[in-house]
N, C-alpha and C positions, 0 to 999 in steps of 0.2 A: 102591267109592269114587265112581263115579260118581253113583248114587243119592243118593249121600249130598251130593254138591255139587249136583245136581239140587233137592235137597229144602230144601239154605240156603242158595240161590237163587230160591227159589218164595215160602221165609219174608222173606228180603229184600225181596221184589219187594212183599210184601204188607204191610208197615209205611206209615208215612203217609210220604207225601216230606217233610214238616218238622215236626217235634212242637211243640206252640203251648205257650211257655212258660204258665203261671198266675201274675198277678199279686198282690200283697198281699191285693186285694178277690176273689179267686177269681175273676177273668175272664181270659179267653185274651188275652193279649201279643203284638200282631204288630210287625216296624219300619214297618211304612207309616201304622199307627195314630199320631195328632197328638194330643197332649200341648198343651191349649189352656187359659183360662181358662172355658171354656165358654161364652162371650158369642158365641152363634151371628150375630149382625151383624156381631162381628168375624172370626168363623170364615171366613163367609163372603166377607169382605173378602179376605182371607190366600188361600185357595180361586179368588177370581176372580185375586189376582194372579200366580197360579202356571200358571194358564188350566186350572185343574181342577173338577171337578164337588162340590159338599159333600154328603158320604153320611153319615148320622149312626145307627149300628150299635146298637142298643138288645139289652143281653146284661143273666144275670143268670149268681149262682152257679150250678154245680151242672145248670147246664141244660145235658143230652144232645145238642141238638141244635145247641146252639152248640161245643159238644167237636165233634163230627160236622163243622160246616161247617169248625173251623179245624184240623182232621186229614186232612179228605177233600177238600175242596172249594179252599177258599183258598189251599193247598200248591201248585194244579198248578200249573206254569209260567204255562201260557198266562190266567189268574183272575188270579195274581201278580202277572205283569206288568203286564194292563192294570188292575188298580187301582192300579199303582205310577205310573202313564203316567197314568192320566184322573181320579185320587179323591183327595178331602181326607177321609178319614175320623177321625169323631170318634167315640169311642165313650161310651156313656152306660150308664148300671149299672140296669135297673130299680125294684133296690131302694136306690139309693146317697143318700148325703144331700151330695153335693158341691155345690154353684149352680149354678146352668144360668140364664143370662141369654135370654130365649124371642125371639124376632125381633118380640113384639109390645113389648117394652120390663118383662115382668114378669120377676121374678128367682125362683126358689124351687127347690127340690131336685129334683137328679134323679126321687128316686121322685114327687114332684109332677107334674114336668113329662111323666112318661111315666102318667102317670093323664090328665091334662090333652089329652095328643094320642089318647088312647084306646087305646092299646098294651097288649095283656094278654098277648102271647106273645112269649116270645126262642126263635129272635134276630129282631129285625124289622129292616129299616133303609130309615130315609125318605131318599128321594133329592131333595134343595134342586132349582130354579132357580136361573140367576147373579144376579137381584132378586126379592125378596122385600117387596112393598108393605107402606106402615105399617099394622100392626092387626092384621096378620094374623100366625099364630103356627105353629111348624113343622109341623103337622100340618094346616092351610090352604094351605101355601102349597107344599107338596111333591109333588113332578111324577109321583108314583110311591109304593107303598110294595113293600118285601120281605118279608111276612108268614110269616116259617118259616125253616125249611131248605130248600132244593132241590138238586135234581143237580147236579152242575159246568156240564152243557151248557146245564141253565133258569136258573141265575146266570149264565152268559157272554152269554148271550139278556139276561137283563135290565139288565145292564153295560153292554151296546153298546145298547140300544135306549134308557137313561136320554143316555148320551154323547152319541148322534147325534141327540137331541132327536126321535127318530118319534110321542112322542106329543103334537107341535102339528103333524103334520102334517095337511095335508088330505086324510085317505084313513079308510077304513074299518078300516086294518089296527091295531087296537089291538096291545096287550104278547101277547095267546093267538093272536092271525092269527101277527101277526111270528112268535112260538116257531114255530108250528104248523109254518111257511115254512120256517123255520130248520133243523126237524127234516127236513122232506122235501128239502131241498138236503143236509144232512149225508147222508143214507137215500141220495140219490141221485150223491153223489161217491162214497161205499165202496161201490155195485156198480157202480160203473165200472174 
């Protein structure tokens, strides 16, 4: 009897901590994801006055690796939380035809607008400034991009280092120093 709770306890443990519903368009459904008209100047309005950062989530159907992030990754508490705490996420469909109004004042289709910023892989997610000068268009004026999947600990590395603004800092330490940092402080509090 033992083994046997041992072994649906181990299966337990091994499920995701929160299954990502699939919406109508076969994209993963989180509650922290915003329901917007897609007019990124207004997004971004909405984003500044909640004194949150605007992340704009680019997924398609059927993509593994976006199952992967919202099974493994965006589940853990500590990813949840702080995009519950620091993020206006919008999400955008690479192949979707809904409007996307672009920060340089042009309006055209999702799948337009993720040709237009150069996006060829999901999930990618460009991370806004709190201003965004005229002309310029989300993939010009975005402080960061998230090209893939990553681990929970290189998502929480590039969470905190979009939030706390390190890349206008004046230091050498780019987004791969910081990780780097990050890893070797994590490495070096678990052998203490």
């Amino acid at each position: 009897m033992t083994r046997f709770l041992s072994l649906l306890a181990a299966m337990l443990l091994a499920l995701p901590l929160s299954a990502a519903e699939l919406g109508d368009d076969g994209l993963h459904k989180t509650d922290w994801m915003r329901e917007t008209f897609k007019d990124l100047r207004e997004d971004l309005q909405e984003a500044n006055a909640e004194d949150k950062r605007l992340m704009l989530m680019v997924e398609q159907r059927g993509c593994i690796y976006c199952t992967r992030m919202h099974e493994q990754v965006f589940p853990r508490p500590e990813i949840d939380s702080y995009i519950r705490e620091h993020f206006f996420v919008v999400q955008i469909n690479l192949h979707g035809d809904t409007e996307v109004t672009d920060f340089d004042g042009e309006a055209l289709s999702e799948k337009a607008a993720t040709r237009k910023w150069g996006l060829l892989f999901t999930p990618s997610i460009l991370f806004l400034p709190e201003e965004v000068p005229d002309g310029q268009s989300a993939d010009e004026a975005a402080v960061a991009l998230m090209p893939g999947a990553f681990e929970a600990a290189t998502t929480l590395d590039m969470l905190t280092w979009v939030n706390e603004k390190r890349y206008a800092l004046d230091t050498d330490e780019d987004f791969q120093r910081y990780h780097a940092r990050r890893i070797r402080e994590r490495a070096s509090a678990n052998a203490d």
